[in-house]
PDB file of N, H, CA, C and O in Angstrom:
ATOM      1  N   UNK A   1      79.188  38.459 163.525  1.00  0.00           N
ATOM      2  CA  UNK A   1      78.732  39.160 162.336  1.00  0.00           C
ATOM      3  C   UNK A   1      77.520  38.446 161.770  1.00  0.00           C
ATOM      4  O   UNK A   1      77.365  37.289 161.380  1.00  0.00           O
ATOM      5  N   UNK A   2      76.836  39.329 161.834  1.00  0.00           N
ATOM      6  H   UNK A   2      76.962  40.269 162.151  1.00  0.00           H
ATOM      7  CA  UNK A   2      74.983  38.577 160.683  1.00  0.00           C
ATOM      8  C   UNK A   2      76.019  38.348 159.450  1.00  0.00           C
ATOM      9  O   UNK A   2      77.102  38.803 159.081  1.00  0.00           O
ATOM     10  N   UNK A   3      74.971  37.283 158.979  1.00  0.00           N
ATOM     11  H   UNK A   3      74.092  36.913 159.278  1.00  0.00           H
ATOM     12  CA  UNK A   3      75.587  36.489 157.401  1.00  0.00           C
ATOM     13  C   UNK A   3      74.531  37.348 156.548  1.00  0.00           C
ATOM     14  O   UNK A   3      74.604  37.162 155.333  1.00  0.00           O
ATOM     15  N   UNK A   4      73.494  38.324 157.025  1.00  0.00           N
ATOM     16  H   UNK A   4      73.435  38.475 158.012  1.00  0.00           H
ATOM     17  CA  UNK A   4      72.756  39.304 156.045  1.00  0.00           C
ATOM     18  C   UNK A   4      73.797  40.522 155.765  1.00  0.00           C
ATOM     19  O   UNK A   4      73.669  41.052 154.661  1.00  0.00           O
ATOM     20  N   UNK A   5      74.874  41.067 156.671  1.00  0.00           N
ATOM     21  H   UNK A   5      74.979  40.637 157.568  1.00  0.00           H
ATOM     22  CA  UNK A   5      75.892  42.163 156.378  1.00  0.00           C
ATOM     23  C   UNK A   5      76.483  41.796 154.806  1.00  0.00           C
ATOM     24  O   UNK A   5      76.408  42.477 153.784  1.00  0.00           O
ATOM     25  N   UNK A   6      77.009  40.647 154.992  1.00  0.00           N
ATOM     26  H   UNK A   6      77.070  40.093 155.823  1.00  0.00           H
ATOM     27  CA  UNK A   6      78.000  40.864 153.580  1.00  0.00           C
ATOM     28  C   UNK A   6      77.216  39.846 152.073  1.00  0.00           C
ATOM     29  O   UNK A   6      77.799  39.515 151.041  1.00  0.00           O
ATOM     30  N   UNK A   7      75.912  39.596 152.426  1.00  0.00           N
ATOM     31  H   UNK A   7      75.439  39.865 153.265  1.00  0.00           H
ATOM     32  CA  UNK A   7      74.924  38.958 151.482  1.00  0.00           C
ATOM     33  C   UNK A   7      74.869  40.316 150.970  1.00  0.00           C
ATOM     34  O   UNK A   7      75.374  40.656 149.901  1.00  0.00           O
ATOM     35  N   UNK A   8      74.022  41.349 152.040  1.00  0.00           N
ATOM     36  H   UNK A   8      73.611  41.073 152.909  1.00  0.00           H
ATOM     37  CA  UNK A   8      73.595  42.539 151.350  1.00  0.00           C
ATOM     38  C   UNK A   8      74.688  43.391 150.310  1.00  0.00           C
ATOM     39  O   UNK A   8      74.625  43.843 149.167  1.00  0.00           O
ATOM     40  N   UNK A   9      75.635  43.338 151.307  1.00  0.00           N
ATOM     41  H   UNK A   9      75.687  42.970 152.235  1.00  0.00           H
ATOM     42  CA  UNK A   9      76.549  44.287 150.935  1.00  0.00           C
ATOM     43  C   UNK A   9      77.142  43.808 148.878  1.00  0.00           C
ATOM     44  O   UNK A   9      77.563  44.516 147.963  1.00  0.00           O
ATOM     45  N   UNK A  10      76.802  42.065 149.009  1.00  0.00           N
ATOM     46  H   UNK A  10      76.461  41.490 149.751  1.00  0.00           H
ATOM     47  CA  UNK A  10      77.641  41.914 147.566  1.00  0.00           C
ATOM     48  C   UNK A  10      76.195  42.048 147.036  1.00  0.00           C
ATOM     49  O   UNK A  10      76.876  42.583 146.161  1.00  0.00           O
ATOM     50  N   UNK A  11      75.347  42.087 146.798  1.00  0.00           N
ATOM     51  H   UNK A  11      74.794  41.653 147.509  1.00  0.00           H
ATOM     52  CA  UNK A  11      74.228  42.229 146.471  1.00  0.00           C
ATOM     53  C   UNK A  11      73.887  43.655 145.837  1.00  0.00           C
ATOM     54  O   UNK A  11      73.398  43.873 144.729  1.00  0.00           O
ATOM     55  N   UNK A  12      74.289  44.617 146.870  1.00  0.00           N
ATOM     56  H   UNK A  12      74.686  44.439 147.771  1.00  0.00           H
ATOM     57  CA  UNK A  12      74.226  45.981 146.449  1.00  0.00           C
ATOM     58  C   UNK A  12      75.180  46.249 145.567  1.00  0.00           C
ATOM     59  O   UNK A  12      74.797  46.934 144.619  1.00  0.00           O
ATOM     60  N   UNK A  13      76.443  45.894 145.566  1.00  0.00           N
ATOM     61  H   UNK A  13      76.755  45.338 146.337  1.00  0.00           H
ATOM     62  CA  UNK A  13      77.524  46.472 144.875  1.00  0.00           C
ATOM     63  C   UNK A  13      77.327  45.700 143.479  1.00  0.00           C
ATOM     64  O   UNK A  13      77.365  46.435 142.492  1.00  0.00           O
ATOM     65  N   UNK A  14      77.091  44.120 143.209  1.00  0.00           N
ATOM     66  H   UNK A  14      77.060  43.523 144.010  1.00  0.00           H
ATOM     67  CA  UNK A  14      76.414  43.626 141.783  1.00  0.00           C
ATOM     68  C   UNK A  14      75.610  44.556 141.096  1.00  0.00           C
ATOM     69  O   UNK A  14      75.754  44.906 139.925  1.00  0.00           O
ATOM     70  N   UNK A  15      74.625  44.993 142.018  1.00  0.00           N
ATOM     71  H   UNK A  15      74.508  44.708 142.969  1.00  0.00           H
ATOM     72  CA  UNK A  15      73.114  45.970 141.232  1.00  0.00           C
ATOM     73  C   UNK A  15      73.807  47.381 140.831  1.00  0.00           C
ATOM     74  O   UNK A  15      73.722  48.114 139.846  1.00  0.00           O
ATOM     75  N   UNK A  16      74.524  47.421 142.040  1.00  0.00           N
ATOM     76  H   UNK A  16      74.593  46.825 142.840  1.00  0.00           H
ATOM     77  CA  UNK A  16      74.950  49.011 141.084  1.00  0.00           C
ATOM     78  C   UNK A  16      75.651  49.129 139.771  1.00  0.00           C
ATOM     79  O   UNK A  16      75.522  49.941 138.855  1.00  0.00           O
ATOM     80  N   UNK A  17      76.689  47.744 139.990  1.00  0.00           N
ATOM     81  H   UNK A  17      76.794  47.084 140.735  1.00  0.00           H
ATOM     82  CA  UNK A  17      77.509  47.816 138.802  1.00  0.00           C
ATOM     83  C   UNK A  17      76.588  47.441 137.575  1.00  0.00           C
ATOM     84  O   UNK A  17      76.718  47.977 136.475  1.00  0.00           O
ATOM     85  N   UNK A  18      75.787  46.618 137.816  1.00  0.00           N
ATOM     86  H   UNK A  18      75.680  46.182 138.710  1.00  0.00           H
ATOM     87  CA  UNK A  18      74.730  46.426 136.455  1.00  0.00           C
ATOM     88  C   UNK A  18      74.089  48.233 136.145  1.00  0.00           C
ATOM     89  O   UNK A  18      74.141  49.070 135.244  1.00  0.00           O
ATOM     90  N   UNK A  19      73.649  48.129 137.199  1.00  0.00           N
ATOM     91  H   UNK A  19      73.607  47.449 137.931  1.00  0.00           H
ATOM     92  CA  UNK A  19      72.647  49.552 136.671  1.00  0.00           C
ATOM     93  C   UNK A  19      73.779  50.335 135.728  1.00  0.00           C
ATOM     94  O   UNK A  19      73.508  51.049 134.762  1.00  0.00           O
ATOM     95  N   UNK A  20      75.130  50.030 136.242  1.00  0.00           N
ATOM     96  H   UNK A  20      75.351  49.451 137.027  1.00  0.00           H
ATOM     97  CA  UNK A  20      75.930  51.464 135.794  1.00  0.00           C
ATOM     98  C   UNK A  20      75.903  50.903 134.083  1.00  0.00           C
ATOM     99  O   UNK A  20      75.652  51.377 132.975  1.00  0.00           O
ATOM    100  N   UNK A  21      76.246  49.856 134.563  1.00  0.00           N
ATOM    101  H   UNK A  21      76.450  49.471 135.463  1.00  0.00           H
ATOM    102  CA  UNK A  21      76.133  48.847 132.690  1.00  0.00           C
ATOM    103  C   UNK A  21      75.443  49.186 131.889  1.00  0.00           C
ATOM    104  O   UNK A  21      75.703  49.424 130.709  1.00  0.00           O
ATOM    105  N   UNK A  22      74.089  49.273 132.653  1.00  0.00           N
ATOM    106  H   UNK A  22      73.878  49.079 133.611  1.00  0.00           H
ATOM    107  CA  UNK A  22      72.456  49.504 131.506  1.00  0.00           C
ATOM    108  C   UNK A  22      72.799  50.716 131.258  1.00  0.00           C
ATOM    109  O   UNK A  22      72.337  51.126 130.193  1.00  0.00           O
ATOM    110  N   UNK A  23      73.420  51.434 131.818  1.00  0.00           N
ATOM    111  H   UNK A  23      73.795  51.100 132.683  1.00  0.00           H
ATOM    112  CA  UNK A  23      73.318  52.971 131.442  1.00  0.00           C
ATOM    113  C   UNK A  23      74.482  53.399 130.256  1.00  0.00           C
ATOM    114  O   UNK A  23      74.502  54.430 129.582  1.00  0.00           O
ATOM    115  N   UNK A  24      74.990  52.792 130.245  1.00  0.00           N
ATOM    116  H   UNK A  24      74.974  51.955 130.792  1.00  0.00           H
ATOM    117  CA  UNK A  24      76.914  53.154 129.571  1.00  0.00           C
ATOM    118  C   UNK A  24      76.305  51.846 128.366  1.00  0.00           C
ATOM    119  O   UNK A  24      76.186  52.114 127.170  1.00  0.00           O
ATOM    120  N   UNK A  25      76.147  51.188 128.638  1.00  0.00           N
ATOM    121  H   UNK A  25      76.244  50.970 129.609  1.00  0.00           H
ATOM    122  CA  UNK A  25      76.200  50.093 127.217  1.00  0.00           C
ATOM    123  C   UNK A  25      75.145  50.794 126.020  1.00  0.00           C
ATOM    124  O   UNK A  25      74.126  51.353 126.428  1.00  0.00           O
ATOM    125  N   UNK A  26      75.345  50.757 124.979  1.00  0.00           N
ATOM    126  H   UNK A  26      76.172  50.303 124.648  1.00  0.00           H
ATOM    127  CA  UNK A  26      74.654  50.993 123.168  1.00  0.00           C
ATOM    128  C   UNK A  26      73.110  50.217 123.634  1.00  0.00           C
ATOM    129  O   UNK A  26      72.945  49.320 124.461  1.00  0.00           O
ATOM    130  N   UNK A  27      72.300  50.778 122.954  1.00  0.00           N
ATOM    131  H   UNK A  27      72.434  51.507 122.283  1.00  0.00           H
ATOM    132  CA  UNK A  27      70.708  50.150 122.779  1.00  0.00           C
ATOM    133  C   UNK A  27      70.853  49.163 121.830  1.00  0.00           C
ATOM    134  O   UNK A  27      69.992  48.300 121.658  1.00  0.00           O
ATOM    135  N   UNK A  28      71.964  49.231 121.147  1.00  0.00           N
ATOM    136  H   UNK A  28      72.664  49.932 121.287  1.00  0.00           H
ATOM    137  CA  UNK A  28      72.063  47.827 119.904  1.00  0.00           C
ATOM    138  C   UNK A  28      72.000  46.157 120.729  1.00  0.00           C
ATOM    139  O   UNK A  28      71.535  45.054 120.442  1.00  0.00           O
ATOM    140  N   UNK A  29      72.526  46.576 121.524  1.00  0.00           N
ATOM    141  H   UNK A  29      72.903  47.472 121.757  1.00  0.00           H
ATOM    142  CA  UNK A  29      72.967  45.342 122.644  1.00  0.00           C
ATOM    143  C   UNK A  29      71.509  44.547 122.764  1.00  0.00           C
ATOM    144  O   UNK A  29      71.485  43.345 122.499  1.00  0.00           O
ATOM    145  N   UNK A  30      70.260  45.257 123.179  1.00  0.00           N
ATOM    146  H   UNK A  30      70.280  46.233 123.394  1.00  0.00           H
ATOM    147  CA  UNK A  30      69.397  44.579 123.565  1.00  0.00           C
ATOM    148  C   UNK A  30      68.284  44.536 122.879  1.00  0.00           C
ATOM    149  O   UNK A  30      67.268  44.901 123.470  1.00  0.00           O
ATOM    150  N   UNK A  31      68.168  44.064 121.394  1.00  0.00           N
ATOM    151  H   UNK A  31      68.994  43.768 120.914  1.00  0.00           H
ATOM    152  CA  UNK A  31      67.600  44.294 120.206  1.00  0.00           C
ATOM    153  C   UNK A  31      67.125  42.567 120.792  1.00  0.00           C
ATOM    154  O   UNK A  31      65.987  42.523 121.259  1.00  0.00           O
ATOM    155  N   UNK A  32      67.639  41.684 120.787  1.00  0.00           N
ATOM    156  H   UNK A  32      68.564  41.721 120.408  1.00  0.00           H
ATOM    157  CA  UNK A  32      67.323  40.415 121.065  1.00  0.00           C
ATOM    158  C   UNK A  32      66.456  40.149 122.407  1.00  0.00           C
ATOM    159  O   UNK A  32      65.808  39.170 122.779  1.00  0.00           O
ATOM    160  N   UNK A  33      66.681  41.278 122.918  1.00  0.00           N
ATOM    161  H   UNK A  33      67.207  42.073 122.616  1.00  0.00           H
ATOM    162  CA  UNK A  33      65.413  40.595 124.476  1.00  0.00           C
ATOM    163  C   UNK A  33      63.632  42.049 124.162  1.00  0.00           C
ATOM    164  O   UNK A  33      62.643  42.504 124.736  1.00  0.00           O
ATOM    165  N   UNK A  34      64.178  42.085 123.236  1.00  0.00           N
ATOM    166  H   UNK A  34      64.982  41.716 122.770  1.00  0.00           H
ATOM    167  CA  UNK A  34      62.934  42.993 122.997  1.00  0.00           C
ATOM    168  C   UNK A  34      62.723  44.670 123.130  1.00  0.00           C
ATOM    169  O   UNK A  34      61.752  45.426 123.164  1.00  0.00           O
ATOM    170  N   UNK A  35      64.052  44.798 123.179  1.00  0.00           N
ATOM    171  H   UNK A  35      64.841  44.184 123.151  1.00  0.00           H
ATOM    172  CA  UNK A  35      64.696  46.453 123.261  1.00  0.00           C
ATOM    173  C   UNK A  35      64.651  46.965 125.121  1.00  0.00           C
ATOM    174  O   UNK A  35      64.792  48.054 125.676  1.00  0.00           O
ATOM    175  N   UNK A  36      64.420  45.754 125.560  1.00  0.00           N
ATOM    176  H   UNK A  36      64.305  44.870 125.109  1.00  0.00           H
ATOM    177  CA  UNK A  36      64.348  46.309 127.597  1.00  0.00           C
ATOM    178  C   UNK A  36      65.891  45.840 127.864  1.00  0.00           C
ATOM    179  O   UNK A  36      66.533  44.889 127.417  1.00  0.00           O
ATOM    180  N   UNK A  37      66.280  47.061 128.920  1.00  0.00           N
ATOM    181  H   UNK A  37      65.759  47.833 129.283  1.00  0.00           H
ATOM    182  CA  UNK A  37      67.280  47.070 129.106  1.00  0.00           C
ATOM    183  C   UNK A  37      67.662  46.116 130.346  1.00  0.00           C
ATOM    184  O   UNK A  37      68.074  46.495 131.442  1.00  0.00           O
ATOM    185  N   UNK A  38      67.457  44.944 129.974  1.00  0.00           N
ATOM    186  H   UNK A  38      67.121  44.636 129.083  1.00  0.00           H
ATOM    187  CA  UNK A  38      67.659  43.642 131.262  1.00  0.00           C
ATOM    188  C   UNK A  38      68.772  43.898 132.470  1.00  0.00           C
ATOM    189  O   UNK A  38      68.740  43.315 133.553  1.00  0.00           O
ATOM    190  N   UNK A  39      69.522  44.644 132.170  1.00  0.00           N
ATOM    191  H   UNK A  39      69.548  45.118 131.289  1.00  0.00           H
ATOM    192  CA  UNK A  39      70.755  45.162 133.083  1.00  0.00           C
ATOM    193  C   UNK A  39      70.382  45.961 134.102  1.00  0.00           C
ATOM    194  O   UNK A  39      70.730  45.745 135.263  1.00  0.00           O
ATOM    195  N   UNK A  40      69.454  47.198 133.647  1.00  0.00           N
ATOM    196  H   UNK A  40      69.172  47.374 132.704  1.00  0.00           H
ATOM    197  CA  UNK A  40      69.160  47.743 134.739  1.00  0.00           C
ATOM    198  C   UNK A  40      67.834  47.348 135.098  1.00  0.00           C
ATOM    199  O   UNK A  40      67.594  48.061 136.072  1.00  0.00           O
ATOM    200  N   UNK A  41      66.965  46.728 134.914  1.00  0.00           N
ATOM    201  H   UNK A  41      67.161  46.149 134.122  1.00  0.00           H
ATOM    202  CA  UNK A  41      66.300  46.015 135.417  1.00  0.00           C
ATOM    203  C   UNK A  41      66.384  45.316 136.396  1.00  0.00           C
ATOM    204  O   UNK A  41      65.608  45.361 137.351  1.00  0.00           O
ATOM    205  N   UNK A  42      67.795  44.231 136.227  1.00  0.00           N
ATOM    206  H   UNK A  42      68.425  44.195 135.451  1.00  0.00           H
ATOM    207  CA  UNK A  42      68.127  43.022 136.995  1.00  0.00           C
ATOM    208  C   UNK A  42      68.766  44.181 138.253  1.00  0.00           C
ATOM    209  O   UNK A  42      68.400  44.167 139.429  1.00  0.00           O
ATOM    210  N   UNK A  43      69.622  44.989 137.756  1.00  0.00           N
ATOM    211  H   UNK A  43      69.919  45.000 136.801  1.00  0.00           H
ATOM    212  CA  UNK A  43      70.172  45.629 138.725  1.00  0.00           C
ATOM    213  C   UNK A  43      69.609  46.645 139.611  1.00  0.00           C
ATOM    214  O   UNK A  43      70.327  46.905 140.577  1.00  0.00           O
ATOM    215  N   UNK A  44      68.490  47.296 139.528  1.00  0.00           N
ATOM    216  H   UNK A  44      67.907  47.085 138.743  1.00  0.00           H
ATOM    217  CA  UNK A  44      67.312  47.815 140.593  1.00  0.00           C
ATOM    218  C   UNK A  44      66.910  46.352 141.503  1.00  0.00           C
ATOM    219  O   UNK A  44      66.962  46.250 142.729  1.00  0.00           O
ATOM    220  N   UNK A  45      66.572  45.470 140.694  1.00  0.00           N
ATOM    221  H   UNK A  45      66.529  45.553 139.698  1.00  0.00           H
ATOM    222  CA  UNK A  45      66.033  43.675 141.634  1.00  0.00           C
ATOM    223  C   UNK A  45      67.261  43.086 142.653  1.00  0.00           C
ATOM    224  O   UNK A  45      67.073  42.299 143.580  1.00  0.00           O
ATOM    225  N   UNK A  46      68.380  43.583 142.301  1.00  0.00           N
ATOM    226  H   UNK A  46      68.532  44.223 141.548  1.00  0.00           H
ATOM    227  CA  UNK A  46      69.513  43.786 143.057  1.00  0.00           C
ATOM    228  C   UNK A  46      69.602  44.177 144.047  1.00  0.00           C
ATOM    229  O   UNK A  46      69.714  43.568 145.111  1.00  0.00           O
ATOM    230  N   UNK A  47      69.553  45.621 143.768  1.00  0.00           N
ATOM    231  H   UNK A  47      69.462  46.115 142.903  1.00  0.00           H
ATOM    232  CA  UNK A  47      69.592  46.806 144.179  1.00  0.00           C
ATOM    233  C   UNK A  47      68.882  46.357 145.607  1.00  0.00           C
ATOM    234  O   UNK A  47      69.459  46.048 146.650  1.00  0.00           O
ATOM    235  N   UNK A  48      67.422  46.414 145.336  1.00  0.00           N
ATOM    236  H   UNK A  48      66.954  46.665 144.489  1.00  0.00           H
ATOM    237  CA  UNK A  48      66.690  46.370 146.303  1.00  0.00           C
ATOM    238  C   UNK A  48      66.661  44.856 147.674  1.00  0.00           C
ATOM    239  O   UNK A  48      66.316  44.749 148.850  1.00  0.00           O
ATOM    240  N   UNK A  49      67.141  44.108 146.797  1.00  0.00           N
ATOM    241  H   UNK A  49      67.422  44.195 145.842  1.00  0.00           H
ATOM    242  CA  UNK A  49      67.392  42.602 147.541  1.00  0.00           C
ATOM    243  C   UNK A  49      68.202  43.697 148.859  1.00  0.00           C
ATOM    244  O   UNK A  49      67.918  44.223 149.935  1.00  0.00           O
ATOM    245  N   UNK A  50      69.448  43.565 147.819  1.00  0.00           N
ATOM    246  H   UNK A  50      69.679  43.138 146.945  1.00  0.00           H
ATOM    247  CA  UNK A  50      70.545  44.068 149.098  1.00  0.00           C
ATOM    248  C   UNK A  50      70.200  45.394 149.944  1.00  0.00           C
ATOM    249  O   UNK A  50      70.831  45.442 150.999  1.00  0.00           O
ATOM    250  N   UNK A  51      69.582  46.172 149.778  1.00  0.00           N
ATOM    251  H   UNK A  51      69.069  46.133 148.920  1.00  0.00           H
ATOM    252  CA  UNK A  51      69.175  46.867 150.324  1.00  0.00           C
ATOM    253  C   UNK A  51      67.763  46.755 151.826  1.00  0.00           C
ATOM    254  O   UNK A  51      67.400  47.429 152.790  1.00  0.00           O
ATOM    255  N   UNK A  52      67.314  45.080 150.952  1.00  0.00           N
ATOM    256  H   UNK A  52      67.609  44.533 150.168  1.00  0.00           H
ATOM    257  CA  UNK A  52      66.457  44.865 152.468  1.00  0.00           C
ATOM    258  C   UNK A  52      67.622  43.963 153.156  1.00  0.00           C
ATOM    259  O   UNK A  52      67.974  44.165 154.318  1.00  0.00           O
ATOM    260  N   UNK A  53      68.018  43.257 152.586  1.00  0.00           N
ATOM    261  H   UNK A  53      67.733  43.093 151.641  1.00  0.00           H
ATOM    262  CA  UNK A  53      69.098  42.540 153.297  1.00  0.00           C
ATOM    263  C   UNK A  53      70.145  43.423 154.534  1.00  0.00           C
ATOM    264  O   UNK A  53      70.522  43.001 155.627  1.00  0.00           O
ATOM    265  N   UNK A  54      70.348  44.420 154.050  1.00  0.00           N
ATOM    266  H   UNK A  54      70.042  44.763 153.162  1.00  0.00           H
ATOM    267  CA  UNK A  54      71.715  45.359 154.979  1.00  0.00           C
ATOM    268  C   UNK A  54      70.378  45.820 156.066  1.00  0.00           C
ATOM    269  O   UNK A  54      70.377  45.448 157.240  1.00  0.00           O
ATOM    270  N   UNK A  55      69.512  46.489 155.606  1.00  0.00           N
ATOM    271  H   UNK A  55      69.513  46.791 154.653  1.00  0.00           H
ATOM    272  CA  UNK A  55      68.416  46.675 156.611  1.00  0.00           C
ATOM    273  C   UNK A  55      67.771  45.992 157.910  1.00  0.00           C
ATOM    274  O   UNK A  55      67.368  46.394 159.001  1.00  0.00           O
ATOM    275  N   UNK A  56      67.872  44.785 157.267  1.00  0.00           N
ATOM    276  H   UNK A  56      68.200  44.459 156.380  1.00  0.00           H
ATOM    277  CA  UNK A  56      67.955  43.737 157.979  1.00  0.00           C
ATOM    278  C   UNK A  56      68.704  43.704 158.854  1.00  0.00           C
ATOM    279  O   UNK A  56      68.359  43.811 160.031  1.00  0.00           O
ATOM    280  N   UNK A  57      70.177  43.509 158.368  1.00  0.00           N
ATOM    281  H   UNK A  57      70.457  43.422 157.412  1.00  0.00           H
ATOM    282  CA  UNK A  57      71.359  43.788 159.543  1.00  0.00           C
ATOM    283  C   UNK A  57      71.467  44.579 160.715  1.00  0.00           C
ATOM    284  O   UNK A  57      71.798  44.529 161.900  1.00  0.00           O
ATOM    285  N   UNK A  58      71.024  45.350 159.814  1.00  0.00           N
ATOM    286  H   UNK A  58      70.755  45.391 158.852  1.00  0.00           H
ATOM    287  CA  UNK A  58      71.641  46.730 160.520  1.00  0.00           C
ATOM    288  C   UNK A  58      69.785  46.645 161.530  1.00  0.00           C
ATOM    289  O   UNK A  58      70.093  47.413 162.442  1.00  0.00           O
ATOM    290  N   UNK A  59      68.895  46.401 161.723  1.00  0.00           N
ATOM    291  H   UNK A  59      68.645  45.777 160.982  1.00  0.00           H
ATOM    292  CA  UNK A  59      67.980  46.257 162.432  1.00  0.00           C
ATOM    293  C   UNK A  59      68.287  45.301 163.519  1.00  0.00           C
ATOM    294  O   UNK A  59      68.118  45.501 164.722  1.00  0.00           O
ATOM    295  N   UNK A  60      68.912  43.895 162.769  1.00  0.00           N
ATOM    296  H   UNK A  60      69.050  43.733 161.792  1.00  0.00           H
ATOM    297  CA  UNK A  60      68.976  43.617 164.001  1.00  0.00           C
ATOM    298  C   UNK A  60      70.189  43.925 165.092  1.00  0.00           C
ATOM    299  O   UNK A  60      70.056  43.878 166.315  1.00  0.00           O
ATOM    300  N   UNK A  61      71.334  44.232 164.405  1.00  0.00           N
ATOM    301  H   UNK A  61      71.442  44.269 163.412  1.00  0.00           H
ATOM    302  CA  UNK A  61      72.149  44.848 165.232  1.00  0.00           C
ATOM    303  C   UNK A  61      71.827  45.862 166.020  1.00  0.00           C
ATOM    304  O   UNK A  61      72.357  45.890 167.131  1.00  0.00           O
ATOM    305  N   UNK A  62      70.796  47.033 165.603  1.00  0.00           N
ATOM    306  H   UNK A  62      70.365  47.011 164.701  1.00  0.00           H
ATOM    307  CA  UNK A  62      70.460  47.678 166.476  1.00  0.00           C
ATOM    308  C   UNK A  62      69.630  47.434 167.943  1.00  0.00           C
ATOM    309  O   UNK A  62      69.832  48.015 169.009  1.00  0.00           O
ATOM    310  N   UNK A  63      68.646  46.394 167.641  1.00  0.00           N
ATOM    311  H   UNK A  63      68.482  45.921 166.775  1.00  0.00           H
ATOM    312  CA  UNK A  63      68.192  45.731 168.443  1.00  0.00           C
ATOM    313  C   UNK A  63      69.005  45.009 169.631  1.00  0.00           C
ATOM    314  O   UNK A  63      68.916  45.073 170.857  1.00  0.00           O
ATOM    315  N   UNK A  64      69.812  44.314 168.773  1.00  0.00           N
ATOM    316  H   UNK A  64      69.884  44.262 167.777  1.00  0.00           H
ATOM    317  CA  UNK A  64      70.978  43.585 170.021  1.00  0.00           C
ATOM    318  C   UNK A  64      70.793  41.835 169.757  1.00  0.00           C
ATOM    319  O   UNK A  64      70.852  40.998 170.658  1.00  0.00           O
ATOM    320  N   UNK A  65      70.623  41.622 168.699  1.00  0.00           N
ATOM    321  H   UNK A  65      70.574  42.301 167.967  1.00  0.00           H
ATOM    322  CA  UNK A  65      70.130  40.180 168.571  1.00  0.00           C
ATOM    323  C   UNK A  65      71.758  39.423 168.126  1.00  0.00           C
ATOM    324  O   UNK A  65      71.841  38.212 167.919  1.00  0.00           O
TER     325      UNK A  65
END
């Protein structure tokens, strides 16, 4: 097993659960970082990590490496 399969995989599932956060949590919450919603922010930067990461995998598995 590539050690990029289950990097990506917790990677993706962190970002989603943030994104779902930024979306469901009150705008009161983030009055202190300047009204940006750092959650879904962090969790798209997530998002996308794990998403080159599984790509990764799954490339080189296809390959045969």
């Amino acid at each position: 097993m590539d050690i990029r399969t289950p990097i990506g995989l917790m990677f993706l599932i962190i970002g989603i659960i943030l994104v779902f956060w930024g979306f469901i949590s009150g705008p009161e919450i983030y009055s202190r970082s300047l009204n940006v919603n750092v959650n879904i922010l962090w969790g798209l930067v997530l998002v996308a990590f794990g998403a080159v990461m599984s790509g990764l995998a799954w490339k080189a598995a296809r390959k045969g490496n």
